[in-house]
Every structure is written in structure tokens, then in C-alpha cells.
C-alpha positions in Angstrom: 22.4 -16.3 13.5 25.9 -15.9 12.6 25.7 -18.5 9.2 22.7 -16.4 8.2 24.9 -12.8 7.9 27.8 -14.4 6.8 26.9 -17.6 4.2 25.3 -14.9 2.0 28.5 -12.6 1.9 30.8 -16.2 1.4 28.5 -17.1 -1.5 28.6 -13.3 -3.3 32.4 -14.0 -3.1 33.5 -17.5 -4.9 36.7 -17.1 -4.6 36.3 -17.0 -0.5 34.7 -20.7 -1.4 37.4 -21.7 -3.4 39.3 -20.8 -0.4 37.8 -22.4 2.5 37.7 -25.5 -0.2 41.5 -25.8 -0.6 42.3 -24.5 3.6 39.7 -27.5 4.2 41.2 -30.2 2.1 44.9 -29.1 2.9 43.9 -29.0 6.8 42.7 -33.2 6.0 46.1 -33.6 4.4 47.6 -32.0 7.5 45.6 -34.2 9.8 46.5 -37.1 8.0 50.4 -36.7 8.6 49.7 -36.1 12.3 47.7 -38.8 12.7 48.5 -41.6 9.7 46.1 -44.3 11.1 43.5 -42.6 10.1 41.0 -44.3 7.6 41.5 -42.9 4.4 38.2 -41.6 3.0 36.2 -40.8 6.7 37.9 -37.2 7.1 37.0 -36.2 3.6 33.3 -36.3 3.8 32.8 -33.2 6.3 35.5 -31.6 3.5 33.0 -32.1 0.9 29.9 -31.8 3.4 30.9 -28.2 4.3 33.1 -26.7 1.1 29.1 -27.6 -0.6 27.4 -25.7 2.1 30.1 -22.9 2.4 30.9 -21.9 -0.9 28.0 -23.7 -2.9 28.4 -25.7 -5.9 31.6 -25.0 -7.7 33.5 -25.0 -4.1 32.0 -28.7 -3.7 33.0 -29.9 -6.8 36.1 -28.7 -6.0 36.4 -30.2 -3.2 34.6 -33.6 -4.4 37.3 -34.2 -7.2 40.4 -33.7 -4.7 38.8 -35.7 -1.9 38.1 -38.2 -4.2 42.3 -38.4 -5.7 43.5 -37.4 -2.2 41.6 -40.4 -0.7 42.7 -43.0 -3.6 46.2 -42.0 -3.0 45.5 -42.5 0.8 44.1 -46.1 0.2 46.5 -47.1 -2.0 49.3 -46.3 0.2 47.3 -48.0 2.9 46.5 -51.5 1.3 48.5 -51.7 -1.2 47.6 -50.7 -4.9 43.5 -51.3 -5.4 42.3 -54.7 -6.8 38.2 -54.9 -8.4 36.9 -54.2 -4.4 39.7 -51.0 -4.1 37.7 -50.0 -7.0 34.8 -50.3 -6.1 35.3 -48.4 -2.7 36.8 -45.6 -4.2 34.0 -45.2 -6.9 31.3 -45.5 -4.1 33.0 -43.2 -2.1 33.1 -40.5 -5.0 29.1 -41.3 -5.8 28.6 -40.3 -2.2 30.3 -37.3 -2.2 29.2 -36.6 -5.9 25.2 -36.9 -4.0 25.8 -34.6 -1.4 27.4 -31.7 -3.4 23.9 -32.5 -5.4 21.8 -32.9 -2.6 23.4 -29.9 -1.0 22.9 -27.8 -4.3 19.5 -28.4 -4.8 18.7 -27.1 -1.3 20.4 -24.1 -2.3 18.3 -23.8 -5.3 15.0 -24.2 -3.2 16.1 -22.2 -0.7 16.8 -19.6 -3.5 13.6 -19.7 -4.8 12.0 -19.5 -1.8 13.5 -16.1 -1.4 12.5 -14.9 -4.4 9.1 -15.7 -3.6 9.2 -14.3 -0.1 10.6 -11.0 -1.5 8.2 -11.1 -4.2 5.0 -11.3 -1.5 6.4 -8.7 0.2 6.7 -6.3 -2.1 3.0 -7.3 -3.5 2.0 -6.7 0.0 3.9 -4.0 0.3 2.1 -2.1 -3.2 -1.6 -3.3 -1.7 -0.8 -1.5 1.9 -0.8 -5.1 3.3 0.6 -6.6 6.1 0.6 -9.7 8.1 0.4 -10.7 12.0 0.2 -14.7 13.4 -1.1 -15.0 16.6 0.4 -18.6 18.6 -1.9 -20.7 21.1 0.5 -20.0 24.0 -0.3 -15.8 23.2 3.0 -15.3 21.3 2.4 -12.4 18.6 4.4 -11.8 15.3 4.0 -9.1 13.2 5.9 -8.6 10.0 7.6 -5.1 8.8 5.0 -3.9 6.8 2.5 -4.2 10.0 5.1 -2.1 12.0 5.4 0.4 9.1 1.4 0.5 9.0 1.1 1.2 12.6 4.1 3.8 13.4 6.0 1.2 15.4 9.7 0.7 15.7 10.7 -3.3 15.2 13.7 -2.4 17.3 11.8 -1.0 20.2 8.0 -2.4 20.4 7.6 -6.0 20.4 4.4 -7.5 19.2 2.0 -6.9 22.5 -2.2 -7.6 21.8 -1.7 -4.8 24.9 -0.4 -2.4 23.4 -2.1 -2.8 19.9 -5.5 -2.4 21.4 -4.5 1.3 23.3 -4.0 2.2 19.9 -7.5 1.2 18.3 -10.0 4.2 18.6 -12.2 4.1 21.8 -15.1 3.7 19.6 -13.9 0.0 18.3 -12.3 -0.9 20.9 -14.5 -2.9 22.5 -15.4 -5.0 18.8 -11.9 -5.7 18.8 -12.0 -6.7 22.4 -14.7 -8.8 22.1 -13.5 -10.6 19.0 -10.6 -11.5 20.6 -12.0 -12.7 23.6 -14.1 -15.2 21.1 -10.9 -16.3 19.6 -9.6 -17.4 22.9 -12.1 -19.4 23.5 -11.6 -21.5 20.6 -14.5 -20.0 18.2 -14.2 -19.2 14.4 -12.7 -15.6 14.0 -14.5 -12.9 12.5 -13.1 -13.3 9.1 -13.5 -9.3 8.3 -13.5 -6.6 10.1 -12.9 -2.6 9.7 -11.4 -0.4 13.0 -9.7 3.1 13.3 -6.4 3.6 15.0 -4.3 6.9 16.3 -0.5 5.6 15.6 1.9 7.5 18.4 2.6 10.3 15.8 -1.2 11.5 16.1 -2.3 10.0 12.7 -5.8 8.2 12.7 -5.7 5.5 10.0 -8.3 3.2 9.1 -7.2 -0.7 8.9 -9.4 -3.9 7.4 -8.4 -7.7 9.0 -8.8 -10.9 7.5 -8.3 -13.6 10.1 -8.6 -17.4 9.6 -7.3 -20.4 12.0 -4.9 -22.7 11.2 -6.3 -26.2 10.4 -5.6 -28.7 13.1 -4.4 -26.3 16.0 -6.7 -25.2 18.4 -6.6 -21.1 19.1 -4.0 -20.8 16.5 -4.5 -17.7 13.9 -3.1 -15.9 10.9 -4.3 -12.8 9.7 -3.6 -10.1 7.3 -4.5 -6.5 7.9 -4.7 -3.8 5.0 -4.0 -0.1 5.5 -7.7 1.3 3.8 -7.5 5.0 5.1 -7.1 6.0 1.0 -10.5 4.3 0.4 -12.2 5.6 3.2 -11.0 9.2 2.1 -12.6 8.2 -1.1 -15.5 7.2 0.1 -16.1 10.1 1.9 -15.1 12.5 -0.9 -17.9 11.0 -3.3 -20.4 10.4 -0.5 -19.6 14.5 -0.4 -19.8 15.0 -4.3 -23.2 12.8 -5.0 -25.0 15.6 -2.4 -23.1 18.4 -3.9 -24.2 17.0 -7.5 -28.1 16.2 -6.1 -28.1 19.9 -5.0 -26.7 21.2 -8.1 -29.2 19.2 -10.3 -31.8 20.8 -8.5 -30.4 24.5 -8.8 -30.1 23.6 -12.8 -33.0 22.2 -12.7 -34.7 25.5 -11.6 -32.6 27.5 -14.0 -34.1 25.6 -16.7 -37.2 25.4 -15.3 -37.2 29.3 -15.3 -35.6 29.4 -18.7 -38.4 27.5 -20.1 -41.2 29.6 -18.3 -39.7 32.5 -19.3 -38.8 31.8 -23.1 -42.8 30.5 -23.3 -44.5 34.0 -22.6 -41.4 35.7 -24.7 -41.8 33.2 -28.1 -44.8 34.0 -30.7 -44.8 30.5 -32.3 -43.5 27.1 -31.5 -40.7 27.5 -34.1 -39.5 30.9 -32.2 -39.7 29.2 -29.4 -37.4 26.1 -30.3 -34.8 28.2 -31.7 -34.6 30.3 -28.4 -34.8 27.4 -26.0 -32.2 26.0 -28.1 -29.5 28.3 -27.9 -30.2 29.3 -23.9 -29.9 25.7 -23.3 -26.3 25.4 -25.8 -25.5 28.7 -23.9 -25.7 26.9 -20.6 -23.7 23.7 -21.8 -20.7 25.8 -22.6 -20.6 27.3 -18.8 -20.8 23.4 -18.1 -17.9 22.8 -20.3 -15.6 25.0 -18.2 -17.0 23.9 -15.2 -16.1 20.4 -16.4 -12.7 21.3 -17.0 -12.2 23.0 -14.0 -13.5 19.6 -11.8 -16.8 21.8 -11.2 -14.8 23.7 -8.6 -14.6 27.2 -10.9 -14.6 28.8 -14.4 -12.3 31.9 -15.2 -14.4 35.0 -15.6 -12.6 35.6 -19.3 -12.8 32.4 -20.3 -16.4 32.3 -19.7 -17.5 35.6 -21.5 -14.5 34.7 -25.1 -16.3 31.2 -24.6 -19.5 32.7 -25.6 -18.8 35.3 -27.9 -17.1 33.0 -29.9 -20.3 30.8 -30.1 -21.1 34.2 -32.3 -18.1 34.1 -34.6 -17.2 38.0 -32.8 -14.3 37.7 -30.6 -12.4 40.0 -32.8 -14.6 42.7 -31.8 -14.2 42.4 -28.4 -11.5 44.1 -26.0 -11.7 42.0 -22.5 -10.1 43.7 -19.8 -9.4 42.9 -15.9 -7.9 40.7 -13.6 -8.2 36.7 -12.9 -11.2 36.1 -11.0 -12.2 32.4 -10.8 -16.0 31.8 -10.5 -18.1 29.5 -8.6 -20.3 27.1 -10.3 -23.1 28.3 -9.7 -22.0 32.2 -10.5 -20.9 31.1 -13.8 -23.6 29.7 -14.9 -25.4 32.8 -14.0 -22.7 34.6 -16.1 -22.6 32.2 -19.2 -26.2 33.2 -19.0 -26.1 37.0 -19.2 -23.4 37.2 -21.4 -25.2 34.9 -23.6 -28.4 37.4 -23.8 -26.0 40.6 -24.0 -24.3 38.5 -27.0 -27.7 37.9 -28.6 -29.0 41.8 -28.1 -26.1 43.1 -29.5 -26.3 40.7 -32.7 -29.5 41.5 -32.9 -30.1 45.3 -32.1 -26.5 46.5 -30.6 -23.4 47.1 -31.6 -22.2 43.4 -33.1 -25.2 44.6 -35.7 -23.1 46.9 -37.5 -19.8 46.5 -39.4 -18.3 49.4 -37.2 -19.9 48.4 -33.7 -17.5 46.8 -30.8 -17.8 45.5 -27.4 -15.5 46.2 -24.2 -15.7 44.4 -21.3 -14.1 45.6 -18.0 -13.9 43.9 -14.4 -11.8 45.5 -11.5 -11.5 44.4 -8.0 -11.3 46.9 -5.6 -8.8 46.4 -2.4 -10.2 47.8 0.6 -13.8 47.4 0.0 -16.0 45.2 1.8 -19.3 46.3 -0.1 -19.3 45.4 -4.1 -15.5 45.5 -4.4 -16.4 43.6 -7.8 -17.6 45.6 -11.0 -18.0 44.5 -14.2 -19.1 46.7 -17.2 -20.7 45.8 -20.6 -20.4 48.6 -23.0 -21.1 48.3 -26.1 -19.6 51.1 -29.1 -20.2 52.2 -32.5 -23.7 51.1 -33.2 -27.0 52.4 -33.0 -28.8 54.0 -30.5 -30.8 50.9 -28.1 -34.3 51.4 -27.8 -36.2 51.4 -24.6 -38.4 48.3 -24.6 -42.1 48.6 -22.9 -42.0 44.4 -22.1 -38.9 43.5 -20.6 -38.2 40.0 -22.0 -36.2 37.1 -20.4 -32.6 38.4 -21.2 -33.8 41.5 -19.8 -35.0 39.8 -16.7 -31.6 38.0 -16.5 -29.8 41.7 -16.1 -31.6 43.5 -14.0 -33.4 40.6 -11.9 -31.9 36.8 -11.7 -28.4 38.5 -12.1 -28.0 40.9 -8.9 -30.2 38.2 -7.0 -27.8 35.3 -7.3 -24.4 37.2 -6.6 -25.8 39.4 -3.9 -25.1 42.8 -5.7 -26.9 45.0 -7.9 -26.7 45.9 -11.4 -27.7 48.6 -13.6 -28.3 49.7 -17.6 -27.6 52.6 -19.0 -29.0 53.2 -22.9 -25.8 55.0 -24.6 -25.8 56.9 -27.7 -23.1 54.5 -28.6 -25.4 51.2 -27.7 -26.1 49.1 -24.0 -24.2 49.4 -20.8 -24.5 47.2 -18.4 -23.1 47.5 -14.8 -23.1 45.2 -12.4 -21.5 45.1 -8.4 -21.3 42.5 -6.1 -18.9 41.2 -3.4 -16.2 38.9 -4.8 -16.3 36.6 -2.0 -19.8 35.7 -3.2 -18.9 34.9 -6.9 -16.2 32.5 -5.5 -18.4 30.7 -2.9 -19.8 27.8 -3.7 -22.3 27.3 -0.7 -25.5 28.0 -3.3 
């Protein structure tokens, strides 16, 4: 309506109020000298009436105080100067006028705050992805902004149709939402929840929740609010996706362990050796996990990884790491963190980190071109003494040539330098960054 754009703009403005009050009470003035049989206070009430509703409570005022002296004057000059009963008709004419500029204001103040609290719900429905829809007993639809917004419709163009809503729902819920509607028409209880997909006309599936009640004491009349829960769904499906990924995980660790265990057994001579190699296998293995944990279990840099477990020796300053980034699957860096863990231990032990003088160089190239192994990487170990063929391989040993090549889908190889251990080992880079294990 036309008050509703403009009454906004006059009240912004109170100087436009004070305006209309003064043309108003100047237009009773000119009235009054066309027509001087006019009663004296009966053409100042609408003055009052509308300057209040107009220009809101200072205009009314306004307009009160000069209706109430410009009306004196005009009964005085009518009947004479006022006796107790002039008086009195002048007072109650300015209580009147005094209550309606009241009355008047304190539907603008409620009408105010009614605002504010419809502005307020919808931007709370607005922040939950809420939106609201009526439906009327005669079939009459009404859907607010945020509903249009929620299901790619224009306000402009698409009136609310129950039609054209349900070519929208996906095939597969169509008929639920069918059927509950046909129930509603027939005057049963709504189904107070409900969860459906629907394609908007831009292509997007989104997946919506409505809440539906009736309204007490009309029969097939129903309000309803419908959220926008495509977000949770996508949640929902990413850790429905995670908890299998982490079940098949624990059971691959579960295995490494397993092996660890089985394997540090036949190596260890006593229960103390034991405990003090199952302990730093297993410490070895949390600090692949820490990566992991930082990288969302998605990958682990191939440096990081090997400096992350040298360090656990106190010897990073005696290793030279060399090569590009390549960022590891889970499940290849734990088999990483693993060897380099033994190779850290051999060469504190018998290798080069044995000796003042001995260092450690670790190189990894990728090779373009190369569909076969295009991934080296090269342990070699300088400065220290001579290794020693062993005649029982134990489970580090097992870890280089065996578990190693088997879990990346390459091959590896050792080579006992003068200068200490190199290790050599090949695989396809597509496999270390693959995390179907």
C-alpha cells in the first residue's frame, strides 16, 4: 500500500511532519473563513487525528497545542468570552486530543517493536537456514523469503503453488510428501517431521527437514517451518565415511603391531630386551601418527617424517636430507616412520651415527617420464665403520628388504659400503600417495 512506502520515509524526515502539521491546521483556519458556521472544535480532531499518525508524536503535539488555542479563540468568538462550562469544553476537548496523540503513539511504539521482533526472527531464521510456509483451508500457500531463497525461486515470478513445489521434490520422496498431504486434507494431524530431497531449477539437490503443526481451532489450517539440512547430511556422510576408513585403518595398525610384537619376540633374549625394543618400535610408530594427525590423516611429508625420527636420536645435525616434496599416504608413512626408525637404530648402534666422524645422507628423486619406480630413495650412510653381514636377519632387517618393497609395490635393495649401510629402495609414486590400503 501506498501509506506503507511512504509513512516510513515521512517519519525518517520530522520536519516533513512538522509540515503536514502546520499545512493541516492552516488548511482548518482556511476552512473556517470559508465556511464561519462551522463548530469550532469538530474540524480540529482529524488535524490532530492525522498530524499523530503522519508525522508521529512531536507533529501531534504540535498539532494538539494549536488546535487546542485555535479552537478557544474560535469559541470565544462564537459564544462570547467562556464562562465555568466554556471551560470546561475547551479543557475536555484538549484531554481528547491530548489521548489520541497518546493512543496514537503507543501504537507506534508497538508497532515498532513488533518490527524489531519480526526483523530479529528473521535474521535467526535466516542464521539456522530456516524458513517458513502457511498453508490456508481454502489451498492458499504463503511462503516467506527465506523459503524462496532455500528453494531457487524468484518472489517476483513464482507464486507459492503445492504444484509446483512437489515437481521439485526428488522422485524418490515424492510420493511421502504426496501422501502426507493428501492426509492433511482430510483433516488428520500432520506428520510433525519429516526429511525429503529436492533439485532447485539451477540443478542443485538440497536436502530440507519440515516441522508442520495445525492451527488450534481451524480445521485443515497449517503452519510449518522447513530447515535447509544439506550441511548436516554432508556431515553425516563424511563421518559415516571416516568411521569405515578409521575401522580399516585400526585393523591395518593392528597387524603392524601384531607383526611388531611377533617379530621383536623371536629377536629379544630376555624380557627386559624385549620391553625396551617394543618400546621404542611402538614410540617410533606414534610419531608417524603425530604427522598423520596434523596432516587430518590425509598425508605426512616424506622429510618431515625421516628429521621427525632422527631427531628422536638427538642426530639431525648429522644428516644432509635431500629431494623434492612428496606427501605420503597413511598408510606409506607409517611404513616409512618404521624403516627409518630401524636404519636410525643400526646406525646408532653399528653404523655411522656410532662414530664422532660418521654422517647420514638421504636422497629421494622423482623421475618424470617413468611409469615403473619413478620414485627412489637412498640411505647412505658415511664415515663409519665397515657393516657386517648378519647370518639372522632380525626385524629391522625384515622391515628393508621384506615389509618395505611389499607395502609400496617396489623393490629395495642393500648394499654393505666400506663407508657403512646403503639402502635403496624404488617404487611408483602413485602408490606412496594412494590411500586405498
Amino acid at each position: 500500500m501506498w501509506i506503507d512506502k511512504r509513512l516510513p520515509m515521512l517519519r525518517r524526515h520530522p520536519g516533513l511532519g512538522i509540515i503536514v502539521s502546520v499545512g493541516l491546521v492552516a488548511s482548518v483556519v482556511v476552512l473556517k473563513g470559508i465556511f464561519p458556521d462551522l463548530p469550532a472544535f469538530l474540524p480540529l480532531y482529524p488535524v490532530v487525528l492525522l498530524s499523530a499518525f503522519i508525522g508521529g508524536r512531536y507533529p501531534g503535539i504540535l498539532a494538539w497545542t494549536a488546535s487546542t488555542i485555535l479552537g478557544a479563540y474560535y469559541f470565544s468568538q462564537t459564544d462570547g468570552f467562556p464562562g465555568n462550562w466554556g471551560y470546561l469544553t475547551i479543557f475536555g476537548f484538549a484531554c481528547v486530543c491530548a489521548l489520541i496523540v497518546f493512543i496514537v503513539d503507543l501504537l507506534d511504539r508497538a508497532i515498532q517493536r513488533l518490527e524489531f521482533e519480526r526483523n530479529r526472527l528473521a535474521l535467526a531464521l535466516k542464521a539456522a537456514s530456516l524458513a517458513t510456509w502457511e498453508l490456508h483451508p481454502d489451498g492458499r500457500l504463503r511462503w516467506d523469503e527465506n523459503f524462496y531463497h532455500m528453494v531457487g525461486l524468484d518472489p517476483t515470478k513464482d507464486p507459492p503453488s503445492t504444484e509446483k513445489f512437489l515437481a521439485m521434490v526428488h522422485p524418490e520422496d515424492r510420493a511421502r510428501m504426496f501422501e502426507a498431504r493428501s492426509r492433511m486434507s482430510q483433516g488428520e494431524p500432520p506428520t510433525q517431521k519429516e526429511e525429503y530431497r529436492l533439485t532447485r531449477p539451477d540443478g542443485r539437490m538440497v536436502w530440507l527437514e519440515n516441522y508442520r503443526a495445525a492451527v488450534k481451532g481451524e480445521r485443515q489450517h497449517f503452519i510449518g517451518i522447513t530447515q535447509d539440512i544439506s550441511s548436516r547430511k554432508g556431515y553425516e556422510r563424511r563421518i559415516k565415511g571416516l568411521m569405515r576408513e578409521l575401522a580399516h585403518r585400526v585393523k591395518n595398525q593392528y597387524a603392524v603391531i601384531l607383526a611388531m610384537v611377533r617379530e621383536t619376540n623371536k629377536q629379544a633374549r630376555t624380557p627386559q630386551e624385549f620391553e625396551s625394543l617394543i618400546q621404542s618400535r611402538i614410540a617410533a610408530l606414534a610419531r608417524s601418527h603425530d604427522l598423520l594427525v596434523h596432516g587430518e590423516w590425509e598425508s605426512a611429508d616424506l622429510k618431515d617424517l625421516l628429521l621427525a625420527h632422527v631427531e628422536a636420536f638427538g642426530l639431525s645435525d648429522r644428516l644432509a636430507a635431500e629431494g623434492p616434496p612428496v606427501a605420503l599416504s597413511a598408510m606409506a608413512a607409517q611404513y616409512f616412520g618404521m624403516a627409518f626408525h630401524e636404519l636410525c637404530t643400526n646406525a646408532v648402534k653399528h653404523g655411522a651415527f656410532s662414530v664422532p666422524t660418521g654422517r647420514v645422507r638421504v636422497r629421494w628423486e622423482v623421475r618424470d617420464g617413468v611409469e615403473q619406480n619413478n620414485f627412489i630413495l637412498t640411505w647412505q650412510e658415511m664415515n663409519g665403520p665397515a657393516p657386517q653381514a648378519s647370518d639372522s636377519p632380525g626385524f629391522g632387517s625384515k622391515v628393508l628388504t621384506q615389509l618395505m618393497p611389499t607395502a609400496i609395490s617396489g623393490t629395495s635393495e642393500t648394499e654393505l659400503a666400506p663407508g657403512g649401510l646403503i639402502w635403496r629402495v624404488k617404487g611408483r609414486l602413485e602408490s606412496l600417495q594412494s590411500n586405498d590400503d
